[in-house]
C-alpha positions in Angstrom: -7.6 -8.5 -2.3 -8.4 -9.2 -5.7 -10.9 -11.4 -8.0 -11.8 -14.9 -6.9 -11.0 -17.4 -10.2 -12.8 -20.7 -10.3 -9.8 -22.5 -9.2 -10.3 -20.7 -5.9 -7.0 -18.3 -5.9 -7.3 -14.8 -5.9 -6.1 -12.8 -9.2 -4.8 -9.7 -8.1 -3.9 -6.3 -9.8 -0.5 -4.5 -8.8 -0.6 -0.9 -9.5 2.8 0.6 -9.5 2.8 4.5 -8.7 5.6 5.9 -10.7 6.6 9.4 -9.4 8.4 11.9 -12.0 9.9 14.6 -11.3 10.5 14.6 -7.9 14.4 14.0 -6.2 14.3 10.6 -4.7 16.9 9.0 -2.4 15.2 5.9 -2.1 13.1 5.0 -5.4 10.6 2.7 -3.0 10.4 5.2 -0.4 7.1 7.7 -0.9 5.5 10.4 1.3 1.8 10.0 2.5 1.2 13.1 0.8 2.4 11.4 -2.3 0.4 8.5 -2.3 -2.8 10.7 -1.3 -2.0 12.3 -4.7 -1.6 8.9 -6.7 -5.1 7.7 -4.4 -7.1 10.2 -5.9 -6.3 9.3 -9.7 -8.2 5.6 -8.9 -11.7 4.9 -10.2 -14.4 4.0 -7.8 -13.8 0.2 -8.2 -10.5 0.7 -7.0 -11.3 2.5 -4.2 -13.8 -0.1 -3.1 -11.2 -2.7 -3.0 -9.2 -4.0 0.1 -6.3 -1.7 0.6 -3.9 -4.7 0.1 0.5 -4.2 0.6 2.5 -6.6 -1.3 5.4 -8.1 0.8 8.6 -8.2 -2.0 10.6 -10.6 -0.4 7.3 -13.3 0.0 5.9 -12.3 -3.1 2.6 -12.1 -0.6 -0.2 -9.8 -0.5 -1.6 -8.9 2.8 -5.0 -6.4 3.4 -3.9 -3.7 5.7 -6.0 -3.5 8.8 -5.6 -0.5 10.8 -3.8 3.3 10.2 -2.3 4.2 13.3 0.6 6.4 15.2 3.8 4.6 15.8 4.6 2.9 18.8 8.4 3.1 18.4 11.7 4.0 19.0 12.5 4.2 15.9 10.2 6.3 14.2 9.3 10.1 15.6 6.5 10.0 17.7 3.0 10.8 16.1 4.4 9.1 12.7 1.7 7.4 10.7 2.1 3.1 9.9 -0.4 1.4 7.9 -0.5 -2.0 9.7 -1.0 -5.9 8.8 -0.9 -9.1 10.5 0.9 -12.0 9.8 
């Protein structure tokens, strides 16, 4: 999730993945094709790091464990989630 300092707390890196010139309704809302495109701009550091998802309202970072099909009502059935535990 990030760099171990000698304190013992974990330095992490956000990296923000602007998209231009696309019509957004929601400006946090991005397809998986979308963040396919922005995964395949990182170096091979980056991609060797824990896929990590930062939790706004916490201000927590959690790795993500498992890519699976939704289990829902709410989403359409065979929709992707990236999934964490708490």
């Amino acid at each position: 999730m990030g760099r171990q300092n000698s304190s013992g707390h974990f330095q992490t890196h956000r990296v923000n993945f602007k998209l231009t010139n696309k019509p957004q309704q929601h400006a946090s809302m991005i397809t998986y094709r979308q963040l396919l495109e922005k995964l395949q701009t990182l170096n091979e550091e980056q991609l060797n790091q824990t896929a990590t998802v930062s939790l706004d309202e916490s201000d927590e970072m959690v790795p993500i464990e498992c890519v699976s099909e939704a289990m829902s009502d709410v989403l359409d059935e065979g929709h992707i989630v990236l999934g964490v535990a708490f």
